[in-house]
N, C-alpha and C positions, 0 to 999 in steps of 0.2 A: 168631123175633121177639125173645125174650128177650136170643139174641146180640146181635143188631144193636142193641139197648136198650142193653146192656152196654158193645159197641161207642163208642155214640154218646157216653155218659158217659164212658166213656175218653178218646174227644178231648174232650168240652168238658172235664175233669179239666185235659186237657196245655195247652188254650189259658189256663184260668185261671189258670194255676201262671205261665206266661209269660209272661201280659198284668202277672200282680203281678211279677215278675223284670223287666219292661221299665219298670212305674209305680216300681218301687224307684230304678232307671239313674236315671229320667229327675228324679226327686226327688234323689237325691243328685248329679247333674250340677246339678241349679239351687241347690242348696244350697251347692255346691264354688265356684260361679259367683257366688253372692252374698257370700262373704266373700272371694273375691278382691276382687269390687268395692268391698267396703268396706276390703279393706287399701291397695286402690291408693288409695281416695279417702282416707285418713289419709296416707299420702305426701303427695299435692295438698297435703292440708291442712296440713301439717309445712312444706312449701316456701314454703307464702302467709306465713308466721311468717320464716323467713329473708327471703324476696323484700321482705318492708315495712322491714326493715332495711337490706339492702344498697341498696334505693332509697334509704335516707334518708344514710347515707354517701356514694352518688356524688353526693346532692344538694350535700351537703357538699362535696368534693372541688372543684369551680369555686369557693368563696368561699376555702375556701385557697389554689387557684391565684393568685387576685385578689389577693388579699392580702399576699402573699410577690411578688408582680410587682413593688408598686411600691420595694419596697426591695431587688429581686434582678435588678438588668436587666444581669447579664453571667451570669446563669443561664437564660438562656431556651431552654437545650434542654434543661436539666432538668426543666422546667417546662411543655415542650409534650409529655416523655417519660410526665408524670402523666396530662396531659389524654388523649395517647393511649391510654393502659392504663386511666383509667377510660371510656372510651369505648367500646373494646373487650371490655370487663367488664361495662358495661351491655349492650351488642346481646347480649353471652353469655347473662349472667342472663334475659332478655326469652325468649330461644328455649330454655330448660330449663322456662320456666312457661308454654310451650305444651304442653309434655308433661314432668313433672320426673319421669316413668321410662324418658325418651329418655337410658338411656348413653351415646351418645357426644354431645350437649348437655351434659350434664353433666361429661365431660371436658374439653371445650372452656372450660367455666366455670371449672375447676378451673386450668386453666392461665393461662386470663384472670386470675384473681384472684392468682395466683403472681408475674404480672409486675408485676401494679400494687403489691404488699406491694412489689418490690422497686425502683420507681421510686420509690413512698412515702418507701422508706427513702435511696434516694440523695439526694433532697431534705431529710429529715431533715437526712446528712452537711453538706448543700451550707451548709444555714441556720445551723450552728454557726458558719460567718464572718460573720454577719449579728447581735451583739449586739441594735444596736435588733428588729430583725422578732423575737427571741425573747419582749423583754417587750411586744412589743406587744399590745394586750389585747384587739386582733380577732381575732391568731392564738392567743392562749391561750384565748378561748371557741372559736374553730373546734376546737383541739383536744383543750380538755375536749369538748367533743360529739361526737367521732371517737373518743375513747377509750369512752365511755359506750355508743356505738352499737357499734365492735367487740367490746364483752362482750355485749351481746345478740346479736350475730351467730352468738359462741361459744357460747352458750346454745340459741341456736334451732339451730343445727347439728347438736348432740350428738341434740335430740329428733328430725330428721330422720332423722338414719342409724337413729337405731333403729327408725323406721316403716320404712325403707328393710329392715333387715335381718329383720324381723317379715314384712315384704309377701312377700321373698325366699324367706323359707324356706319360708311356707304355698304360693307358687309352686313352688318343686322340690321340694316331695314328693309322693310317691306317692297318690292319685289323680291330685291337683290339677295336677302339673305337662304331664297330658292334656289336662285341660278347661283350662289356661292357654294351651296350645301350640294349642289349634284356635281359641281367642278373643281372640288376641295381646297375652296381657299381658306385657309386655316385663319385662327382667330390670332392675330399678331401679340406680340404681348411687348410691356414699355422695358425700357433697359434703366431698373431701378436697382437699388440695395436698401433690401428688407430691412435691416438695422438700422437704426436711426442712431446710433452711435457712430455706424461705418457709413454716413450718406454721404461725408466731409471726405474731399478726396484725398486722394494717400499723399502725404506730405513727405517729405525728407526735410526739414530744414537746421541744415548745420551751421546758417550764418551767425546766430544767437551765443 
């Protein structure tokens, strides 16, 4: 009797030892699982800070167009080169803040934004034959406002990558990059331009 007593306390001994060894797992998986969720959700929230910017420049971008139209009509494939690239730059932006830890959305963006700095700037070139459109004083408020809004872009930028990079690393290390890898937190990627020629943000400047 006394064995079998002895016995029986032995297994309940090995089950509780195990039941705590599995409540441990299962605590620090929702633990690992909770601040992942809250580094992805500081990305989201990093992107929403760019995204109201970049909206508010391609808002901008059609009344430049307009504007430069009427005193640039043997420019007008320069000028459908802009509307293209910001067009294209928008649909980009739109499908990285359905998911802004979708890496390759985020490339996509990155390159979008590359061509438009560089139609921007061909337009820049074009407008220096155009005196009057330089002092004109709708394109130097459109372009005091493009200036103002491309430093906050570069502002809110810099704070994204760093959630991006913070998100990134709590993601690959060790536990976390198990519990990331079976609840697919994607690998975030930073909101750069490949080009080191197009890293300079898109200017317009007709004050000159």
């Amino acid at each position: 009797m006394i064995d079998t007593m002895l016995a029986l306390a032995a297994i309940a001994t090995v089950f509780i030892v195990i039941g705590g060894l599995i409540l441990v797992v299962i605590v620090a998986v929702i633990s690992i699982y909770n601040a992942l969720v809250a580094l992805r959700n500081r990305v989201k929230n990093a992107w929403a800070q760019i995204d109201v910017q970049l909206k508010r420049r391609y808002d901008l971008i059609p009344n430049l167009v307009e504007t430069a139209k009427g005193y640039m009509k043997h420019e007008a494939g320069t000028l459908e080169a802009v509307t293209a690239a910001r067009n294209q730059a928008l649909a980009a932006a739109k499908a990285v803040g359905l998911d802004p830890t979708d890496g390759a959305a985020m490339k996509t963006l990155s390159g979008a934004e590359g061509a438009l700095a560089g139609a921007l700037g061909s337009l820049n070139v074009a407008v220096e034959a155009y005196p009057d459109l330089k002092a004109s004083a709708n394109m130097m408020q459109v372009q005091e406002e493009l200036t103002s809004t491309e430093n906050k872009v570069a502002f809110s930028r810099q704070a994204y990558n760093d959630s991006v990079m913070v998100y990134n690393t709590k993601r690959e290390s060790f536990p976390s990059n198990i519990i990331a890898g079976m609840f697919n937190f994607n690998v975030a990627s930073s909101f750069e331009i490949e080009n080191a020629a197009e890293k300079e943000a898109p200017k317009v400047d007709f004050a000159t």
